[in-house]
N, C-alpha and C positions, 0 to 999 in steps of 0.2 A: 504494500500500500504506500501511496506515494501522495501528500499532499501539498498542490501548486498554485500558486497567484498568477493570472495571465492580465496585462495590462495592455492596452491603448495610449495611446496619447488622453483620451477622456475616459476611461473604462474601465474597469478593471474585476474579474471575476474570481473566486474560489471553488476548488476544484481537488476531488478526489479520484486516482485512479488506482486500479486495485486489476486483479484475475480472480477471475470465479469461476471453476468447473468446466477451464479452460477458456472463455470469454472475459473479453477487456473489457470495466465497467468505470463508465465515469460518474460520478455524483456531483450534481451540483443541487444547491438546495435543498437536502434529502431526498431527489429524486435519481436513480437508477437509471444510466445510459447506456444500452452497448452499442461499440462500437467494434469496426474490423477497417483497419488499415494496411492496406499491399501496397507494396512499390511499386511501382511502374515503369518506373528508370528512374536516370538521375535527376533528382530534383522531386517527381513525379509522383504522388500518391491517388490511389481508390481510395476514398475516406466513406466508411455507410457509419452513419449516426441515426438510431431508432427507427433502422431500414430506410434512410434517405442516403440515396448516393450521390456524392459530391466526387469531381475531381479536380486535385487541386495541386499546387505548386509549392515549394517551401525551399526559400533560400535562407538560408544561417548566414550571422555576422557574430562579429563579438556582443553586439547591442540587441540581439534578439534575434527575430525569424520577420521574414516578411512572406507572408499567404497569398498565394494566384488563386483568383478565382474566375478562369474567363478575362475580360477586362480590368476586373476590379483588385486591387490590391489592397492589401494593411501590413502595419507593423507589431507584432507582438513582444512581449517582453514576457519570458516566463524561467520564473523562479520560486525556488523555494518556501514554500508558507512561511515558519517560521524566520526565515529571513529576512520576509515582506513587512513580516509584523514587526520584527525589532526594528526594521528601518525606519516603519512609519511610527513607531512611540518614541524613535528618537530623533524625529522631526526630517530624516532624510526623505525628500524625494527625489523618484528615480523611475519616473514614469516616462514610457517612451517619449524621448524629442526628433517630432519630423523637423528634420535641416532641409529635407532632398525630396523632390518628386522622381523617380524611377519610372524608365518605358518600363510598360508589364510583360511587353511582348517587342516584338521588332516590327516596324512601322515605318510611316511617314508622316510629318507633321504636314497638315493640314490649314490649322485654322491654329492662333494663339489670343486667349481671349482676356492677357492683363498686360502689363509694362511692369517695370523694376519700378521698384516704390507703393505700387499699389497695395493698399487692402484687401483683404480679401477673405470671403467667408466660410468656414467648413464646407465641406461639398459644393462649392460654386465652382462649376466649367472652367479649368483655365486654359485646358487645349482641347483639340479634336488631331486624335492619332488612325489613319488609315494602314488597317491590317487586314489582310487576308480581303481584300474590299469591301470590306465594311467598316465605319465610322464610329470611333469610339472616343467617350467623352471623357475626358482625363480630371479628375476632381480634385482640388484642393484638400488632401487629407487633415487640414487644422486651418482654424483664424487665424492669420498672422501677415507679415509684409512680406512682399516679396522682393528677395535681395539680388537675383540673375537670374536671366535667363537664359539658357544652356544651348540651346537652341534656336533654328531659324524655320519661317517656312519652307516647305520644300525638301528639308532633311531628312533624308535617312539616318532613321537612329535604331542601335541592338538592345536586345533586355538586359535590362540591369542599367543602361545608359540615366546619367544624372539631366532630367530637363531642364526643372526648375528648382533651386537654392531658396531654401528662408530665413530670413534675417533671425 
């Protein structure tokens, strides 16, 4: 049994995971998840949570995991329960900070919908990246300013490539 704190940038959940009678079971809030995770290749998981199949992406840094989902990505931060706890009663925080907007996939920039300096709101549009020909909305993962940007139109950019910098 292993008890872990997963964070967001705004987020952050508790979470039990355990083996039962050969099934991986997560608990969150007193309730009982199974789950089966296969690899896929590198990078690449099957994920079935409560018979829902996701597939999805996971790159490791020293700062956490970032999740593919399709277009959509996040940052996680996961660690230890108790570690979480004595952090936070001793006033440390240590909750994911996005600096960096990352392509999810390899692409073309399209459309770019802010300038250096701007504001700008959680999830507000700030590019349009063409993949595979279809059109995808690239989101502000946090309120903040933005300090560069990485890119131009017309770019070809790889996964993992930095777009956009946040102050």
């Amino acid at each position: 049994m292993k008890k872990v704190q997963v964070s967001t940038a705004d987020k952050s959940w508790d979470f039990v995971i355990r083996e039962e009678d050969g099934q991986m079971l997560i608990t969150q809030n007193g309730s009982d998840h199974p789950v089966d995770l296969i690899r896929l290749g590198q990078s690449r998981y099957s994920l079935i949570i409560d018979g829902h199949s996701h597939e999805i992406g996971v790159d490791g840094s020293f700062d956490g995991y970032r999740i593919f989902n399709g277009s959509r990505s996040e940052k996680f931060l996961v660690e230890d329960f108790e570690l979480a706890r004595i952090k936070k009663e001793a006033g440390i925080e240590d909750t994911v900070k996005q600096l960096n907007v990352i392509a999810p996939m390899p692409g073309l920039i399209i459309q770019i919908n802010c300038s250096e300096g701007d504001e700008v709101a959680q999830n507000q549009p700030i590019l349009v990246m063409e993949a595979m020909k279809m059109e995808n909305d690239i989101k502000s993962p946090k309120t903040g300013t933005i300090k560069s940007i990485a890119v131009a139109l017309g770019d070809s950019v790889d996964k993992g490539q930095v777009l956009i910098e946040f102050a």
